[in-house]
C-alpha positions as CSV (number, residue, x, y, z in Angstrom):
1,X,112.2,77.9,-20.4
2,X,112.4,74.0,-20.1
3,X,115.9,74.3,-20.7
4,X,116.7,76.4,-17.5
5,X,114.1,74.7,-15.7
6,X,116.2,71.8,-16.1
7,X,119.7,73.7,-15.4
8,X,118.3,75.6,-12.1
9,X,116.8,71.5,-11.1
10,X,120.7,70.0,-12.0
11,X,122.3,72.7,-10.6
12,X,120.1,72.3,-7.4
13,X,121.2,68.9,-6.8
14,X,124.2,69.2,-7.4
15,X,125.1,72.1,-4.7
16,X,122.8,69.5,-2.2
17,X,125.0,66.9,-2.5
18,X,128.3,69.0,-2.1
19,X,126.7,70.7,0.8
20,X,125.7,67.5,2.8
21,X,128.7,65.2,1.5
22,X,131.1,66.8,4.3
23,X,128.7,66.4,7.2
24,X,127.2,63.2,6.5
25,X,129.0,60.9,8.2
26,X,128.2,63.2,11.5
27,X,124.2,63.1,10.6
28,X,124.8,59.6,10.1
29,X,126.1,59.1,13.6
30,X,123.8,61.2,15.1
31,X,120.9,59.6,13.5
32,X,122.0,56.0,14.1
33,X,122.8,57.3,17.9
34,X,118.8,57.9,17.5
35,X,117.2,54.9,16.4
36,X,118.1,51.0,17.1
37,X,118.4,48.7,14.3
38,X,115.6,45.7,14.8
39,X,118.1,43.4,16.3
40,X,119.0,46.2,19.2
41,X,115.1,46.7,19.9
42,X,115.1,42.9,20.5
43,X,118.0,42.4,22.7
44,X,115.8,44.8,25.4
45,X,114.2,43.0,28.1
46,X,110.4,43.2,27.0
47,X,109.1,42.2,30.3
48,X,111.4,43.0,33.4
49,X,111.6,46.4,35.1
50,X,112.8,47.7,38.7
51,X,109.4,49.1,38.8
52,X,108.4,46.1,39.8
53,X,111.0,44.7,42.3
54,X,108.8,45.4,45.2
55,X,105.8,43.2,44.2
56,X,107.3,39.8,44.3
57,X,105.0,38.2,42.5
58,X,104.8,40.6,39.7
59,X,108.8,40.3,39.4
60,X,108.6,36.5,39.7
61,X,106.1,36.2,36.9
62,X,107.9,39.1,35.0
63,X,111.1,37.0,35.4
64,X,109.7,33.9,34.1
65,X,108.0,35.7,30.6
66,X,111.6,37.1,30.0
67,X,112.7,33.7,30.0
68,X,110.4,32.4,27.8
69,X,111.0,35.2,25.1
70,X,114.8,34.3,25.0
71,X,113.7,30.5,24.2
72,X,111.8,32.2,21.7
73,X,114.5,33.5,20.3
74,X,117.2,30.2,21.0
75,X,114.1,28.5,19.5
76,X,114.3,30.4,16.2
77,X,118.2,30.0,15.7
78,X,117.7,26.3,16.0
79,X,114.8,26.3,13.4
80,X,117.1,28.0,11.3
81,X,120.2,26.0,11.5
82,X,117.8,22.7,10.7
83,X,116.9,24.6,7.5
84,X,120.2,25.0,6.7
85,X,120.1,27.9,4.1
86,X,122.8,29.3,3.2
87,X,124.1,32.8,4.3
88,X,122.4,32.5,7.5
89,X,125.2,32.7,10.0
90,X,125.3,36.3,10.9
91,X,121.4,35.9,11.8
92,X,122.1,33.1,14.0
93,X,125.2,34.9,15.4
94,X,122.5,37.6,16.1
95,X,120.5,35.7,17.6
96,X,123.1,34.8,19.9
97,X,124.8,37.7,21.3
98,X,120.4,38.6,22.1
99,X,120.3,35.8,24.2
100,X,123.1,36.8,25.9
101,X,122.1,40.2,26.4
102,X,118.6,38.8,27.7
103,X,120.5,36.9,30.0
104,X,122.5,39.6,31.2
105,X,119.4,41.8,32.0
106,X,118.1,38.7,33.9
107,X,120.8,38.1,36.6
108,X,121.1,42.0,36.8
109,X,117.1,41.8,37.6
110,X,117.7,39.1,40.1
111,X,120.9,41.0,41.8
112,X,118.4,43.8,42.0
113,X,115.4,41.7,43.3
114,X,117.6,39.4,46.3
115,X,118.4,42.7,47.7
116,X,114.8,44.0,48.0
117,X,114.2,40.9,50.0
118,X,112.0,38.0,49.1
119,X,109.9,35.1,50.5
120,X,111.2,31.5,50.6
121,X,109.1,30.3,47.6
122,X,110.3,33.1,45.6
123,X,114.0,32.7,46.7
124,X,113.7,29.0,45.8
125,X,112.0,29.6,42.6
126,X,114.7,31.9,41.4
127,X,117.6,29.1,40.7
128,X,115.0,27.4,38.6
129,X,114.7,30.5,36.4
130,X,117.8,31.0,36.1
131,X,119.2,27.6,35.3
132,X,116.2,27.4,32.4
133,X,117.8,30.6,31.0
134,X,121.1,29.5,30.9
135,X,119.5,26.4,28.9
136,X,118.4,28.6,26.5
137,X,121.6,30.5,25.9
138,X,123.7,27.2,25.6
139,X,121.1,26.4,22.8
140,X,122.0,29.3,20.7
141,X,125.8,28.8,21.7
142,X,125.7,24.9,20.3
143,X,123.5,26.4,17.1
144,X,126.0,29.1,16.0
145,X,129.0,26.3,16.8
146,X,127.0,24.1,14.4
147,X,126.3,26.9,11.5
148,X,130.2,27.5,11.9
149,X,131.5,24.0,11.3
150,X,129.0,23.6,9.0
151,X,130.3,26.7,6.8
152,X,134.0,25.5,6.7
153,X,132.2,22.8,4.3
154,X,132.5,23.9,0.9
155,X,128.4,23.9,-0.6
156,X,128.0,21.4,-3.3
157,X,124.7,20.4,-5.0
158,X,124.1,16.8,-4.1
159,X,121.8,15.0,-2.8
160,X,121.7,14.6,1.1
161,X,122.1,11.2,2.4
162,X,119.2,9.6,3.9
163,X,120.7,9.5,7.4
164,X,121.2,13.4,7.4
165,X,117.2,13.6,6.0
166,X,116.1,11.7,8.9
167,X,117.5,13.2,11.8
168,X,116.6,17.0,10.3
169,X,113.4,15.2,10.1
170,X,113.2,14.0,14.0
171,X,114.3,17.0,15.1
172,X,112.3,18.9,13.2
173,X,109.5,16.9,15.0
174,X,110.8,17.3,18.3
175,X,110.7,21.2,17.9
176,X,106.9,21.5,17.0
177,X,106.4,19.7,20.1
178,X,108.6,21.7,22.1
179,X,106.7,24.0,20.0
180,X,103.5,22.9,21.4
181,X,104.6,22.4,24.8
182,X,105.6,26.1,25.1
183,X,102.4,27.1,24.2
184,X,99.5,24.9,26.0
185,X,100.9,23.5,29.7
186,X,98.9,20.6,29.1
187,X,100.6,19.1,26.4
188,X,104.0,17.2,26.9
189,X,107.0,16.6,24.9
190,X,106.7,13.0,23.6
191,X,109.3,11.0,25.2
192,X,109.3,9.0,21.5
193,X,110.3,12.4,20.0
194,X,113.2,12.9,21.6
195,X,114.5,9.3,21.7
196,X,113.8,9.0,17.6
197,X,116.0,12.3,17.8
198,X,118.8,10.3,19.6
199,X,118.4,7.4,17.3
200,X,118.8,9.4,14.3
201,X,121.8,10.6,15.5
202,X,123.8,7.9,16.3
203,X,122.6,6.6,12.7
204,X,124.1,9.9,11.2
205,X,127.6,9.5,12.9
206,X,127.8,6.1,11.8
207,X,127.2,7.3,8.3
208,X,129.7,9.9,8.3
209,X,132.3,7.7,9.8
210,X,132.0,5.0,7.3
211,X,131.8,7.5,4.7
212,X,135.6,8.6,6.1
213,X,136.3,5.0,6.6
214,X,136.1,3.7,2.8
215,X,137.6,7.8,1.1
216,X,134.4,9.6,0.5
217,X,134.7,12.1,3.2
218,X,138.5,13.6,3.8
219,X,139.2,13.3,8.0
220,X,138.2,17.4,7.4
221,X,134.9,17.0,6.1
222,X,134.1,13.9,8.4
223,X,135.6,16.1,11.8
224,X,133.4,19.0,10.7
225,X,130.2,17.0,9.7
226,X,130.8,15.3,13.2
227,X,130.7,18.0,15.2
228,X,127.9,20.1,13.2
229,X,126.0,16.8,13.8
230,X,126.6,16.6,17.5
231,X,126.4,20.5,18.0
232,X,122.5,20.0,16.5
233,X,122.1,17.2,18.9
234,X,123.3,19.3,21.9
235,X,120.9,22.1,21.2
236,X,118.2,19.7,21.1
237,X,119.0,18.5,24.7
238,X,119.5,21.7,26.1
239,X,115.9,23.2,24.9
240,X,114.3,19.7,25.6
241,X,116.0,20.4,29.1
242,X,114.3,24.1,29.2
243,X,110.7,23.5,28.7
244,X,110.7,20.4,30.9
245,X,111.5,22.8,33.9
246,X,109.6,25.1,31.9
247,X,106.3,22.9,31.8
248,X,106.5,23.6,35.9
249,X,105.9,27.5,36.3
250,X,103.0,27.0,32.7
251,X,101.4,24.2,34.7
252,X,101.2,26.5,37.7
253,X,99.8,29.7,36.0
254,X,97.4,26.9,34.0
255,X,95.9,26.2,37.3
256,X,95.8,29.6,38.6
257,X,93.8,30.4,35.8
């Protein structure tokens, strides 16, 4: 009995597996045509909706959490491009083509709200919006430009020079106070953040271009490392840029509050 038992169980499977193995590339299809993969779910506008077109204020404030969730998301490429681990470029890549599609959704919103008609306040807060999105976007364009450069370097395990360790470091810094900022409208971005960021910087390049002025770097490596370097430094500005114009719509609702 055991013996059959087992037979009748192989025998089972078996005729499963021939039975599904001609349609399952269809079930596959039809099931992924079902469900979104996480990234999809994200790339969704979580707080926009036509419903809501018609009460201005709801829109505007709509409008402006939207924005904010795409710097969450430009936020968290950067954070992981200062990390540097490797194997991270399709997440970052990710990352990007969601900001996009959040931005998308947002100028079709506006289209959609300048044609139901709007106040003066609400037509000159709009450009402000928009321009802060657009910030955000460029941030995750200048982070996937420097995870790309950075990958045509081959990885080898040395140590990294001190001037690479101190910028990470500084900008590190300034992102918990963006950070920070984002969160609670009464705390500002130190000015000395972002200038230690910019000091950093220029001590990096001069690093890398000495190091391809005495034959450590090759003009490759030095080109690359240049541009990684000043891709970083470009996503700083433009998210620095965001939640200063930012800081004006939180400091609003603070005082509504």
């Amino acid at each position: 009995p055991a013996a059959m038992l087992a037979l009748f169980h192989t025998i089972f499977n078996v005729l499963g597996v021939v039975l599904i193995w001609p349609i399952a590339g269809h079930l596959s299809r039809f099931l992924e045509r079902r469900f979104r993969r996480a990234g999809e779910d994200e790339a969704l506008p979580r707080h926009i909706d036509n419903t809501i077109i018609a009460v201005p204020a709801l829109a505007l404030g709509a409008l402006e959490r939207e924005v904010a969730h795409i710097g969450d998301i430009a936020l968290r490429a950067l954070e992981i491009a200062l990390r540097d681990a490797p194997d991270t470029a399709d997440i970052v890549r990710n990352d990007h083509r969601i900001t996009m599609r959040l931005n998308r959704a947002v100028a079709d919103f506006i289209v959609q709200f300048n044609r139901a008609g709007m106040s003066a306040d609400s037509a000159a807060r709009l450009p402000r919006i928009l321009r802060v999105a657009r910030y955000y976007e460029r941030t995750a364009e200048f982070v996937v430009e420097a995870i790309e450069t950075a990958d045509e370097l081959p990885r080898v395990q040395q140590e990294q020079p001190a001037a690479l360790t101190a910028f990470v470091t500084c900008a590190e810094l300034l992102v918990t106070a963006i950070h920070s900022a984002r969160t609670d409208a009464r705390i500002a971005v130190p000015e000395a953040a972002v200038l230690a960021v910019e000091e950093a910087y220029e001590h990096l390049k001069e690093h890398w271009l000495a190091a391809g002025t005495d034959g450590r770097l090759s003009v490759t490596a030095l080109d690359a490392r240049l541009r990684a370097a000043s891709a970083l430094r470009r996503a700083l500005q433009q998210v620095y840029k965001a939640t200063l114009m930012e800081a004006d719509w939180r400091v609003d609702t603070f005082d509504a509050e």
